[in-house]
C-alpha positions as semicolon CSV with decimal commas, in nm:
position;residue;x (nm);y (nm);z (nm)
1;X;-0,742;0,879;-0,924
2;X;-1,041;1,069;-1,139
3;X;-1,086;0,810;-1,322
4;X;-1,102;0,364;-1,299
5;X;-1,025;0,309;-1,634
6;X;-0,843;0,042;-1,734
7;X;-0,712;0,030;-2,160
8;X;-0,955;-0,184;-2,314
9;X;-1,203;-0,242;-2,014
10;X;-1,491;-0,102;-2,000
11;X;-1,479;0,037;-1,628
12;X;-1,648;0,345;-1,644
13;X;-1,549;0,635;-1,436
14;X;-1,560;0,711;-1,107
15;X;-1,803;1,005;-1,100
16;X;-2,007;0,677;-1,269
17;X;-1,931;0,450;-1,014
18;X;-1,998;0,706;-0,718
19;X;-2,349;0,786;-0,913
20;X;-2,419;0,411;-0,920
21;X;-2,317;0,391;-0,549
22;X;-2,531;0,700;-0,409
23;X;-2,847;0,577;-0,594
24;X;-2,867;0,224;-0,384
25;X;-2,736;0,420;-0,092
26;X;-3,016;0,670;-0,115
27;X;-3,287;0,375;-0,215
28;X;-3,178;0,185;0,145
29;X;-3,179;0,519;0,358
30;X;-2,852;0,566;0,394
31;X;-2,758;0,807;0,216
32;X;-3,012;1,149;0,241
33;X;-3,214;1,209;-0,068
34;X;-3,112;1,569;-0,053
35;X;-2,730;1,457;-0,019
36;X;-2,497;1,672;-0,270
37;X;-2,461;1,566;-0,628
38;X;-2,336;1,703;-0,953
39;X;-2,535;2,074;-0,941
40;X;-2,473;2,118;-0,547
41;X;-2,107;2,033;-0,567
42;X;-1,879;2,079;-0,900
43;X;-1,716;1,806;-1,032
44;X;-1,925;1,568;-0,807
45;X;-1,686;1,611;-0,486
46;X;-1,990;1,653;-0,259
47;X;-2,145;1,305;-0,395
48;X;-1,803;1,160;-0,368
49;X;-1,753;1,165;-0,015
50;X;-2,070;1,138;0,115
51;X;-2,094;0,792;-0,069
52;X;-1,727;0,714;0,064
53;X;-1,842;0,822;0,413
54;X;-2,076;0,576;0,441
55;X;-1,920;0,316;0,235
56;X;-1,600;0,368;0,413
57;X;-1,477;0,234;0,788
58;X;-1,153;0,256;1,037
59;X;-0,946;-0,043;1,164
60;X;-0,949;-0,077;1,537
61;X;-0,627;0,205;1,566
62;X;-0,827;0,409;1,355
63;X;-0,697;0,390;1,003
64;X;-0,955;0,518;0,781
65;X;-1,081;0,200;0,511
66;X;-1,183;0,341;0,200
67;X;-1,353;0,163;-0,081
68;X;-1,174;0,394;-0,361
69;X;-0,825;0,529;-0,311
70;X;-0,610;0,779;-0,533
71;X;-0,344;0,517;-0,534
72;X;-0,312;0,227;-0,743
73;X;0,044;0,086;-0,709
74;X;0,295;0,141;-0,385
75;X;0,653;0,117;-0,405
76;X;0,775;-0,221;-0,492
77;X;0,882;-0,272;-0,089
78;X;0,577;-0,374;-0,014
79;X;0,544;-0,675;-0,249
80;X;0,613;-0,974;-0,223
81;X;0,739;-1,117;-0,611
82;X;0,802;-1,447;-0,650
83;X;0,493;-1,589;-0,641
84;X;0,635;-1,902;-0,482
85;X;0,295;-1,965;-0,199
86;X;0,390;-2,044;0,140
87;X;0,528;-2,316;0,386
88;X;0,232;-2,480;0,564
89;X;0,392;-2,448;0,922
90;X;0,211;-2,645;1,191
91;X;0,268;-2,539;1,530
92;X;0,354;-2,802;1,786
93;X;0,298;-2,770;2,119
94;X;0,238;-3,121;2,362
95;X;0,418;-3,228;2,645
96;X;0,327;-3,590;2,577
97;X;0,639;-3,670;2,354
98;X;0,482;-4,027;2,196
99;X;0,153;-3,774;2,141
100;X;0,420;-3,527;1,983
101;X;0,563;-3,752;1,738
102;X;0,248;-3,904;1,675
103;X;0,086;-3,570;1,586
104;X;0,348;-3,444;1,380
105;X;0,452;-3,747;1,154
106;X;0,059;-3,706;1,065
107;X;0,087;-3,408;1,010
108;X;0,384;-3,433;0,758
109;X;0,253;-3,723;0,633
110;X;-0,070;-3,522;0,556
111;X;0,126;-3,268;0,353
112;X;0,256;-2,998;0,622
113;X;0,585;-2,887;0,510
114;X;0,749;-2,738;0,840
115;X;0,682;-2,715;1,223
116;X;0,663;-2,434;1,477
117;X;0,755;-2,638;1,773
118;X;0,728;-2,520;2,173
119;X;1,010;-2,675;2,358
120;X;0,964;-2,594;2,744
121;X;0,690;-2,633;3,021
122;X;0,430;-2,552;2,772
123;X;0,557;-2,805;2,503
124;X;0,830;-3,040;2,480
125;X;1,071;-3,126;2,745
126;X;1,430;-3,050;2,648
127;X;1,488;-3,427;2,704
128;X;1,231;-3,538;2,508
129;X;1,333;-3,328;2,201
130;X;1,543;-3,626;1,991
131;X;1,241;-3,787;2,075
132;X;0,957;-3,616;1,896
133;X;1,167;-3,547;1,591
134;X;1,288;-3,891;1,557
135;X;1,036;-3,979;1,302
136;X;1,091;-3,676;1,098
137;X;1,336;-3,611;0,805
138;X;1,525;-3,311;0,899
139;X;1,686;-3,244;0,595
140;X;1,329;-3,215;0,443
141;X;1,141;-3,027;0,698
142;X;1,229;-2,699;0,824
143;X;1,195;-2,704;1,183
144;X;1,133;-2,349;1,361
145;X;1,170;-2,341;1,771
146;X;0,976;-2,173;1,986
147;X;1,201;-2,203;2,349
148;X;0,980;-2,107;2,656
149;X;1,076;-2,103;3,031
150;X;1,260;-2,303;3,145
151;X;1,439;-2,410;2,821
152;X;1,628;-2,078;2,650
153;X;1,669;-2,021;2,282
154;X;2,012;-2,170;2,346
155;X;1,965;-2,473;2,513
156;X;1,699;-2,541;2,271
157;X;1,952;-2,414;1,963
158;X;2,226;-2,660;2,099
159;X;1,983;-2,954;2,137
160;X;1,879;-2,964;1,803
161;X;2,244;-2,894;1,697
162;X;2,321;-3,230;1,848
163;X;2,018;-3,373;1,663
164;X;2,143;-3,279;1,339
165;X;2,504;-3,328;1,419
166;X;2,395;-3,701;1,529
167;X;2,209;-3,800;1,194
168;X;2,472;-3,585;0,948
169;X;2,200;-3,356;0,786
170;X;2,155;-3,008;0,747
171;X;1,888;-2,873;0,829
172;X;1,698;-2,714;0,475
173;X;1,580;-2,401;0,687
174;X;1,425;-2,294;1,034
175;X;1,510;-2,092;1,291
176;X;1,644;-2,095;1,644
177;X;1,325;-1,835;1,717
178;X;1,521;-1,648;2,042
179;X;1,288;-1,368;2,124
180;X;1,471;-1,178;2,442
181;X;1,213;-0,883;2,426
182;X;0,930;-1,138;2,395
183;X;1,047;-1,355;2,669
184;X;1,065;-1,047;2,859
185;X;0,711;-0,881;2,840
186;X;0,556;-1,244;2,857
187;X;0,729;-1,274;3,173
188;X;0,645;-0,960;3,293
189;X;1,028;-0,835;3,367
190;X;1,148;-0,543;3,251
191;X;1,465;-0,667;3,202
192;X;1,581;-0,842;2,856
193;X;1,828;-1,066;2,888
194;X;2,052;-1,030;2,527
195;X;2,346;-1,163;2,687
196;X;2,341;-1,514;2,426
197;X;2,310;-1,308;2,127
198;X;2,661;-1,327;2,011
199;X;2,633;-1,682;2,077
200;X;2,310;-1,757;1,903
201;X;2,413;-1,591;1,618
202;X;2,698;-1,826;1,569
203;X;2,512;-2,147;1,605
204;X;2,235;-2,026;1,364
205;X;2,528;-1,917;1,123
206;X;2,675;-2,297;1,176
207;X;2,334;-2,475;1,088
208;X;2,273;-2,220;0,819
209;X;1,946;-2,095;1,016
210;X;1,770;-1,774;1,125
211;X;1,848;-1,756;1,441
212;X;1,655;-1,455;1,581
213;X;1,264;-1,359;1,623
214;X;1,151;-1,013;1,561
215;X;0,781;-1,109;1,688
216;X;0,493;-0,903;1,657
217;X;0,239;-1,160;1,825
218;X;0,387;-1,050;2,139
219;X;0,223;-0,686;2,069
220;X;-0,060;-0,810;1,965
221;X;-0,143;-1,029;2,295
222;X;-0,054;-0,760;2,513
223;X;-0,361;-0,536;2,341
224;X;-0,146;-0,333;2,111
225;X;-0,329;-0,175;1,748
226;X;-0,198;-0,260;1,382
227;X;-0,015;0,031;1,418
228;X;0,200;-0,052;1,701
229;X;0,213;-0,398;1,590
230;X;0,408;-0,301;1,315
231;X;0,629;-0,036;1,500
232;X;0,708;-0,301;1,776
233;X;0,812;-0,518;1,493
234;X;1,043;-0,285;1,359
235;X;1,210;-0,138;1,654
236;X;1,326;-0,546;1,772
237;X;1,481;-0,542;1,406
238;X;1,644;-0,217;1,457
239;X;1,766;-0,373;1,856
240;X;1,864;-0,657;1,692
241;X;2,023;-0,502;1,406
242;X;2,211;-0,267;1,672
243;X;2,317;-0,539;1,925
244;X;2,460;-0,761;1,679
245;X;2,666;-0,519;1,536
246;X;2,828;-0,433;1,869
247;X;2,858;-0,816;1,864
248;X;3,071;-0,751;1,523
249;X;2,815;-0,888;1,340
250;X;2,710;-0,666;1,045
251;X;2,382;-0,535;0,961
252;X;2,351;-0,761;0,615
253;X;2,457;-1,045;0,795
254;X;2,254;-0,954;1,071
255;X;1,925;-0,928;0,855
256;X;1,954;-1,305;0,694
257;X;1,937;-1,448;1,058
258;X;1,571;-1,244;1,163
259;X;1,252;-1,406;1,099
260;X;0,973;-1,159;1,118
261;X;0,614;-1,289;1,282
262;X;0,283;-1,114;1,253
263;X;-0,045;-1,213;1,400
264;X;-0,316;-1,277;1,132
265;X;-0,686;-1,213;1,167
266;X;-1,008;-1,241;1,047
267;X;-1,002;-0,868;0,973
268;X;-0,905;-0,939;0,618
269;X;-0,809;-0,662;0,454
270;X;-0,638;-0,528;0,723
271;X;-0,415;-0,867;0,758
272;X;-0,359;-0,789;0,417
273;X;-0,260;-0,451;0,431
274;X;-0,029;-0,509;0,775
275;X;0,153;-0,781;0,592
276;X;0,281;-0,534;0,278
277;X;0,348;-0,300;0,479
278;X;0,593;-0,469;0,738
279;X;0,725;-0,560;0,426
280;X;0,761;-0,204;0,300
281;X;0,899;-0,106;0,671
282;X;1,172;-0,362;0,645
283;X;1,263;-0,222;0,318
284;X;1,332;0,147;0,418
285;X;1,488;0,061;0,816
286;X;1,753;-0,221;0,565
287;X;1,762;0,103;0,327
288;X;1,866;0,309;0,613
289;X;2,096;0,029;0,802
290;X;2,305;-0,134;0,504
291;X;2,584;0,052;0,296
292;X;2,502;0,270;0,006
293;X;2,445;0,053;-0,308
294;X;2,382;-0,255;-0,110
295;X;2,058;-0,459;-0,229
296;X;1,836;-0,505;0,100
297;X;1,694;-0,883;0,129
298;X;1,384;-0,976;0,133
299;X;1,216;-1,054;0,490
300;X;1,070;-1,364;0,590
301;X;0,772;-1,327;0,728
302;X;0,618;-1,567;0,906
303;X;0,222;-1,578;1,040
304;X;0,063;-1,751;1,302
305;X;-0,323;-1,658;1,356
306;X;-0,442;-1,448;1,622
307;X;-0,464;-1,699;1,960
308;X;-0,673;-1,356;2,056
309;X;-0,974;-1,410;1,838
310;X;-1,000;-1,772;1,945
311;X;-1,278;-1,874;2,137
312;X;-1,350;-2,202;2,347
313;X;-1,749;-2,145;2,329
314;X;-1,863;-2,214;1,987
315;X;-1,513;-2,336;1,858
316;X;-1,609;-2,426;1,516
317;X;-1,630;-2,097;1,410
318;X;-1,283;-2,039;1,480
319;X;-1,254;-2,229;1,152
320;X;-1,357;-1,949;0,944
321;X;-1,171;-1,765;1,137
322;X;-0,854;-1,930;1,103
323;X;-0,923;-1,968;0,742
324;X;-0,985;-1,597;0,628
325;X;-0,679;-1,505;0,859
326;X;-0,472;-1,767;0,682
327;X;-0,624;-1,659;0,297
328;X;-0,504;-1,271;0,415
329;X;-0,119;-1,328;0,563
330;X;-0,062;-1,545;0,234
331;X;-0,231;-1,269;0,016
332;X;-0,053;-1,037;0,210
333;X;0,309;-1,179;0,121
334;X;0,360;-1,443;0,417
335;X;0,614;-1,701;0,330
336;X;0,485;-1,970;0,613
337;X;0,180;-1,972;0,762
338;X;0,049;-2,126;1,078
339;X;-0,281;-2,223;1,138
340;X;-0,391;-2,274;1,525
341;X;-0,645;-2,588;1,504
342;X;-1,017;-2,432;1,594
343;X;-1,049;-2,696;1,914
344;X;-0,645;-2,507;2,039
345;X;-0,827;-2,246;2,321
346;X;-0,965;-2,610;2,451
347;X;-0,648;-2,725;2,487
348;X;-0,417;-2,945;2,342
349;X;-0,569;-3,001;1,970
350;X;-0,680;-3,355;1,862
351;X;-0,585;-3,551;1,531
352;X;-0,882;-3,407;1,406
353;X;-0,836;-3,000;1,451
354;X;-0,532;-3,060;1,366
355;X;-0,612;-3,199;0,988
356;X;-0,828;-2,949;0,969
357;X;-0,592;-2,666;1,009
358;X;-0,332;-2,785;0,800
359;X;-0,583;-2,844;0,552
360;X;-0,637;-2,467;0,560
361;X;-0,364;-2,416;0,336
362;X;-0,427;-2,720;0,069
363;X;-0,782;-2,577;0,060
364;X;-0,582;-2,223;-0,039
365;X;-0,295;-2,307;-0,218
366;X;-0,359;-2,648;-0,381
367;X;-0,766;-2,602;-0,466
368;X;-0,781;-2,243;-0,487
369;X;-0,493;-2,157;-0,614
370;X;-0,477;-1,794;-0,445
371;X;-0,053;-1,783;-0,474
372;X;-0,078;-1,842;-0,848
373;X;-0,042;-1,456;-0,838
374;X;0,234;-1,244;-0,696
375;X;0,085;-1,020;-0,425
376;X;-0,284;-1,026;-0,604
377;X;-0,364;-0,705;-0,368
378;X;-0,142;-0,492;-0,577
379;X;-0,342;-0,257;-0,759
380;X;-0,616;-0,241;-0,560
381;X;-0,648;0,126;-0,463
382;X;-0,827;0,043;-0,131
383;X;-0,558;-0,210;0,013
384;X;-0,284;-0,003;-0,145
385;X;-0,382;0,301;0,047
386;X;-0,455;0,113;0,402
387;X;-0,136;-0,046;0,340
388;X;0,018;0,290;0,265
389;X;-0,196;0,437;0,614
390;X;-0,084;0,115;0,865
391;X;0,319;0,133;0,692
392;X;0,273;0,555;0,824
393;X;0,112;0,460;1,131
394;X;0,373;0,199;1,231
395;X;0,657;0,405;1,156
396;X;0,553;0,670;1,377
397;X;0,515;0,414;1,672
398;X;0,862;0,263;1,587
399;X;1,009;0,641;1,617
400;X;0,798;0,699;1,951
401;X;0,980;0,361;2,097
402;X;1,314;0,460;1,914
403;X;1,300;0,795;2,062
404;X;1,235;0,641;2,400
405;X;1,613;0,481;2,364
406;X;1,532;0,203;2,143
407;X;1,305;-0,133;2,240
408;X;1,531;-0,214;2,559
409;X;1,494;0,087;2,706
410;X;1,112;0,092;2,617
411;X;1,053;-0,212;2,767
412;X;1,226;-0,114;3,104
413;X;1,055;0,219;3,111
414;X;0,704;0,094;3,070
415;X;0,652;0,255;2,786
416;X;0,483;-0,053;2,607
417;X;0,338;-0,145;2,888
418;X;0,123;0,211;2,887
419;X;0,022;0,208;2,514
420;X;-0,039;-0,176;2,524
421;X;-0,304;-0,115;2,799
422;X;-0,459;0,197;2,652
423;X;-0,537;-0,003;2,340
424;X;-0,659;-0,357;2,521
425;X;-0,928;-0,129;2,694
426;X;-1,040;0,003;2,418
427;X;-1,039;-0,285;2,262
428;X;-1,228;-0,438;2,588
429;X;-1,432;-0,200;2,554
430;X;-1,596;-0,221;2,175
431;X;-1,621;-0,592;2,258
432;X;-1,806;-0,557;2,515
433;X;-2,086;-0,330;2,358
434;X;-2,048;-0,530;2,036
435;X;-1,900;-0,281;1,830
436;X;-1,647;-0,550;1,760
437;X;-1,899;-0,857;1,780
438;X;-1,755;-1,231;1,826
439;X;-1,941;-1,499;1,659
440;X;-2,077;-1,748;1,913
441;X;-1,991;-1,545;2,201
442;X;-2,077;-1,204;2,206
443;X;-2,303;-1,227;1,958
444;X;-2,589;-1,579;1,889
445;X;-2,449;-1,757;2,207
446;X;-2,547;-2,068;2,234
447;X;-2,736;-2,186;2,563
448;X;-2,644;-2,541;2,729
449;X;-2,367;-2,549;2,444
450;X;-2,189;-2,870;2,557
451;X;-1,786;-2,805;2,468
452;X;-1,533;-3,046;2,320
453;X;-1,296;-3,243;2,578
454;X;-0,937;-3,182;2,527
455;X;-0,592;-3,284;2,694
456;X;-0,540;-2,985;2,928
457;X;-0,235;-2,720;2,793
458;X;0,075;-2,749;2,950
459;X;0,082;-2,391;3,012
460;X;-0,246;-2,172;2,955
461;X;-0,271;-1,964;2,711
462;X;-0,311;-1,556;2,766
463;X;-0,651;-1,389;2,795
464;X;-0,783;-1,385;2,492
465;X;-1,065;-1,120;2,343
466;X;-1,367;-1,400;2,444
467;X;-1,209;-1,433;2,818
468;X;-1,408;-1,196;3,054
469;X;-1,766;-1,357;2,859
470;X;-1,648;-1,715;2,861
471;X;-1,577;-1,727;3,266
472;X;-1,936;-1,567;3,328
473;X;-2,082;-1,918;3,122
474;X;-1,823;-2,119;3,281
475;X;-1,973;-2,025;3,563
476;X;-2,360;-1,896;3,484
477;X;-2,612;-1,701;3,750
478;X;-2,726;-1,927;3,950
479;X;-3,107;-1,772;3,876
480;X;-3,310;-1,699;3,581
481;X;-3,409;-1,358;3,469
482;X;-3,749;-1,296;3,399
483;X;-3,865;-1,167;3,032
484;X;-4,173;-0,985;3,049
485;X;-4,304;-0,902;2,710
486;X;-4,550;-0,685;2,623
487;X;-4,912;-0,760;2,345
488;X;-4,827;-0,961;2,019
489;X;-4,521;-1,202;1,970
490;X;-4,475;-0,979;1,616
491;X;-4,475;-0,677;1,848
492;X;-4,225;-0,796;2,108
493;X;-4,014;-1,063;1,917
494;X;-3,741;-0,850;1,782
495;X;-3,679;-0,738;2,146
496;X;-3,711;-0,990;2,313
497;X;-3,452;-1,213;2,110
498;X;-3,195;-0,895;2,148
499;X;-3,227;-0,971;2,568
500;X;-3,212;-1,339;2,454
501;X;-2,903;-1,264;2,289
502;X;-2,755;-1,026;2,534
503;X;-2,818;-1,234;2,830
504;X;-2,715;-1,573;2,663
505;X;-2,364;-1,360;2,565
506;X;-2,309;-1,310;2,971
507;X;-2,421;-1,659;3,129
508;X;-2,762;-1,526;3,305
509;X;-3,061;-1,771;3,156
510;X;-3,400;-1,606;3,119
511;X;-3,755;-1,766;3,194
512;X;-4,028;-1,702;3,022
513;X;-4,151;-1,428;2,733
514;X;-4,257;-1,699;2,507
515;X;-4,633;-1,587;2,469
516;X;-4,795;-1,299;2,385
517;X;-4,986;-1,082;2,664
518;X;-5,253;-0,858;2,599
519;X;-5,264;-0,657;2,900
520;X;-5,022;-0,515;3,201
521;X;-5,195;-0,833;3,415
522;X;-5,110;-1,104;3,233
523;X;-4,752;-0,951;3,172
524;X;-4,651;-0,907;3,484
525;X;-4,864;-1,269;3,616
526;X;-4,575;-1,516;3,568
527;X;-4,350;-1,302;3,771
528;X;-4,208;-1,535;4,033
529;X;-4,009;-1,336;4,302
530;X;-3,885;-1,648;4,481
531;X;-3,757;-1,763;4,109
532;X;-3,577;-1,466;4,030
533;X;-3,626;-1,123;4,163
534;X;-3,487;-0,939;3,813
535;X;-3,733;-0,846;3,512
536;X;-3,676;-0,703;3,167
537;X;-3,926;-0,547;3,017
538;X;-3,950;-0,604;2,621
539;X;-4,182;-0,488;2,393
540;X;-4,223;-0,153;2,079
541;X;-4,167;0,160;2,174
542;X;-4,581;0,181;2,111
543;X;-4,644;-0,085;2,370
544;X;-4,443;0,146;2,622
545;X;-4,604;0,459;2,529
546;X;-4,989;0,263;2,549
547;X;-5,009;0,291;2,188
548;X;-4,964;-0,060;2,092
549;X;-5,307;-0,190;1,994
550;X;-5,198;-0,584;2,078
551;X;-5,148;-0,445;2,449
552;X;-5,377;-0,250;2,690
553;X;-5,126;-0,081;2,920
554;X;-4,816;0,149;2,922
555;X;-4,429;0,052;3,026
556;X;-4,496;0,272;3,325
557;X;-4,764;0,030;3,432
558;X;-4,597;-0,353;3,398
559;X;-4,256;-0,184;3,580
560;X;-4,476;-0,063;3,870
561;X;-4,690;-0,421;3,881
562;X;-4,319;-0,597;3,859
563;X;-4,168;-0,391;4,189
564;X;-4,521;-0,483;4,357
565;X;-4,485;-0,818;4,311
566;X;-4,116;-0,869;4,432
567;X;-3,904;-0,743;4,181
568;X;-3,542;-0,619;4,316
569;X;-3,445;-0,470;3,965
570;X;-3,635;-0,396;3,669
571;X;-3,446;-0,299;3,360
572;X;-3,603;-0,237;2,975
573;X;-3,470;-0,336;2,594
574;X;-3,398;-0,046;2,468
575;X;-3,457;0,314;2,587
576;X;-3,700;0,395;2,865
577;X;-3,995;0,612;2,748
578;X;-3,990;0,986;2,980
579;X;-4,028;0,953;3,340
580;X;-4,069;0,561;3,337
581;X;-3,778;0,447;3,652
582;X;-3,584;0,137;3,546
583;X;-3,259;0,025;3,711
584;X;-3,103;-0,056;3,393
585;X;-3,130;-0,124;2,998
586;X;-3,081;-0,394;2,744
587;X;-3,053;-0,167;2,432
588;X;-2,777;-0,167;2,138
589;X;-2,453;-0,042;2,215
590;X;-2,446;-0,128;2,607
591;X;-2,205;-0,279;2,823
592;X;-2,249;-0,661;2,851
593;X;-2,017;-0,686;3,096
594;X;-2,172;-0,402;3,359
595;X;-2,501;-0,554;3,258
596;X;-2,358;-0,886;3,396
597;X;-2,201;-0,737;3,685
598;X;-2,581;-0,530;3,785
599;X;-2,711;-0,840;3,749
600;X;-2,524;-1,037;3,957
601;X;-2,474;-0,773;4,186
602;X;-2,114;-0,759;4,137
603;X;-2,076;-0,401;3,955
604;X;-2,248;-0,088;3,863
605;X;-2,511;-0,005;3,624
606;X;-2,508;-0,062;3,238
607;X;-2,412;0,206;3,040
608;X;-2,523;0,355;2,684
609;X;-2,235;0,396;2,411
């Protein structure tokens, strides 16, 4: 793509653009003021990707982000064309079945147009089922089940069968949602159970229903990358596809009864990117499965946001969350969207996180009018080429599993289970030093935070990103840490809020570091040993060296004054200057959670990333 030109806008080119880009790159520092341009490099190539460099990122799996991208339109299997929005899907999940009905009558009421509903221990009771959807009009709202232990994707099928059977409607749409791999790695077997396939498939065909659930949310808890996201998604529509036609069943039959489901998150060009391209997969696998000739459907994809990026500290930011997630599935092609209420890791969500999620979507669709345009990502040369990058990268994971003997087989053989594991420590991992920061967690915790009460979860949730640093301020150090600071507040105060931050993040409260202190004495004076016997030292890197002129004293001196007055550890913000001993640091790009475990004495020292 030389050029950004579009007939009869004036655009510019791209060597005019990059030109544009290095000089406020070079005017903030990052970009060298010797960095190649026009004379070093012909044709500008040298300027281009040095801007694009540092303009430029990778997703969590490592697809590289560009800003600019030589392609400006992808094969039409990627887009979604009718321009039609999406179904506001709540998701329903309350063992209280008055509560149930209450909750989702308002939430119809309040202009939701369909219901994810958990029937089992963590939702409703099989029982109770005619119950909760007695108030609703089944012939208006689409009703998709979620069945979890005890109840199976049958039982639950069959009861709702009855339901409709027993009022004479027909259900307008839906799904049965059985998930036998899903059931299977949530349950930690390695055995799926397909043996009510054949059956399934009949009901669903009866009520005029999807009955099956090709689901990659089950990836995406278990740690996996966009990239294997995707390629678990396609290699349950390729089982499915395969098992149902040994059922007799063929595969453009077989295709109308899958509903595909994708995590959404706030990474929002990558939700929209993931989105085309499971699209674009479906496309070429139905290209590959159907008869010569034969015109492959369109998928229905359906979106719930990530329970993984949820937090219980700080809910209301899960708002935003929930909202950019929702604004990039529907962008992305989704044709229902779920929005988990922000208050949902507290437990069971009140009226009023519920209204607010399903407002999510009247916000979008009715006030902002973002599905007025069929797939509005198209053109855009960086989307088009991540979607391009994520649709490669998950069909290479869907031929790893394939090759392994299909999803079955993969399952059983713990193949998953290794590359799911790989990628949640990684993942653990740049959460933990912040390269991935959470909002109100990880990052501007908020001390004494007091949370919202909910109605406990009839079955918890799974561990979620925010886990490991939400148990340590469930459950804070029982003593403060002491923040030393060294000469002028302006001379310490950017350090000292990064161990305010850090510390907050992991549960440990600091005293002190308020003031300034002009000399190693009055540092080191409100040092209580019988308080707290664990000191950070904050201050510039010229107050450590002596060479602050606020502070008479080196970093050498206030860490030997500390250990003479009691201290058991001494650690520093940032790095140590030469030959200054400290048992640990407090610096950008360390460990929270060894710092928490050093400081509680429960693991080894922090590390530098």
């Amino acid at each position: 793509m030389p050029e950004l030109e579009t007939p009869g806008v004036a655009t510019g080119t791209r060597a005019e653009w990059v030109a544009a880009a290095a000089a406020v790159l070079r005017k903030s520092g990052a970009l060298p003021a010797d960095a190649p341009d026009e004379a070093a490099a012909p044709d500008g190539a040298g300027l281009d990707q040095a801007v694009l460099a540092r303009l430029g990122r990778r997703t969590f799996g490592g697809t590289p982000v560009t800003p600019l991208a030589g392609v400006t339109s992808t094969a039409a299997g990627y887009r979604r064309l009718d321009g039609r929005g999406w179904l506001n899907c709540v998701p329903l999940a309350d063992p209280d079945p008055a509560q149930a009905a209450a909750a989702l009558i308002a939430d119809l009421e309040g202009g939701a147009q369909s219901c994810w509903l958990t029937v089992g221990a963590a939702g409703t009771a099989l029982p109770d089922l005619p119950a909760v959807l007695a108030p609703v009009l089944l012939d208006i709202a689409p009703i998709e089940l979620n069945a979890v232990e005890p109840v199976t994707a049958l039982q639950a099928g069959r009861a709702f069968a009855r339901i409709l059977s027993d009022r004479g409607v027909r259900a307008p749409g839906g799904g049965l949602g059985a998930d036998p791999f899903g059931r299977a790695i949530r349950a930690g077997s390695p055995e799926v159970d397909t043996t009510e396939l054949a059956e399934i498939a009949s009901l669903a065909t009866d009520l005029g229903l999807r009955g099956f659930v090709a689901d990659a949310t089950v990836a995406h808890e278990q740690g996996a990358d966009d990239g294997w996201e995707l390629g678990y998604l396609l290699a349950a529509v390729a089982e499915y596809l395969r098992l149902l036609e040994a059922a007799g069943i063929t595969p453009d039959v077989a295709a109308a009864l899958l509903t595909l489901r994708l995590p959404a998150t706030a990474e929002q060009f990558t939700t929209i990117a993931r989105f085309r391209a499971a699209r674009g997969l479906w496309t070429r696998l139905l290209e590959l499965a159907l008869e010569p000739a034969t015109t492959v459907p369109a998928p229905w994809l359906h979106a719930v946001t990530s329970r993984m990026m949820t937090t219980r500290y700080d809910p209301w930011v899960n708002m935003l969350r929930v909202t950019i997630a929702a604004l990039a599935a529907g962008t992305g092609g989704a044709q229902a969207v779920t929005v988990l209420p922000f208050d949902a890791a507290l437990g069971i969500p009140d009226a009023f996180g519920r209204r607010i999620a399903r407002n999510v979507s009247h916000l979008l669709l009715d006030e902002s009018h973002v599905a007025d345009t069929a797939d509005p990502a198209a053109g855009a040369g960086g989307i088009e080429a991540l979607t391009e990058r994520l649709a490669a990268t998950g069909w290479a994971a869907f031929t790893e599993i394939e090759a392994a003997g299909g999803l079955s087989t993969a399952v059983a053989g713990g193949l998953l289970a290794e590359r799911f594991a790989a990628q949640k420590a990684l993942r653990a991992s740049r959460i933990a030093t912040r390269a991935q920061p959470l909002t109100g967690v990880t990052e501007f915790a908020h001390a004494g935070e007091q949370l919202p009460q909910r109605r406990p979860k009839g079955k918890a949730w799974p561990e979620r990103w925010a886990s490991p640093f939400e148990a340590l301020r469930d459950e804070p150090a029982p003593r403060p840490v002491a923040l030393v600071v060294l000469g002028a507040v302006a001379s310490h105060s950017v350090r000292a809020s990064f161990v305010r931050n850090a510390l907050g993040a992991i549960g440990s409260p600091l005293a002190g570091g308020d003031a300034a202190t002009a000399d190693v004495a009055a540092a080191v004076a409100g040092f209580d040993p019988a308080a707290g016997d664990i000191a950070v030292v904050a201050g510039s890197d010229a107050a450590y060296a002596g060479a602050d002129p606020t502070f008479a004293g080196t970093a050498a001196d206030v860490v030997t004054g500390l250990r003479e007055r009691g201290a058991r550890l001494v650690l520093i913000a940032g790095r140590p200057p030469a030959g200054v001993e400290v048992d640990g640091t407090v610096g950008l790009g360390g460990d929270l959670l060894q710092l928490a475990g050093l400081l509680r004495g429960t693991g080894v020292t922090e590390v530098q990333r």
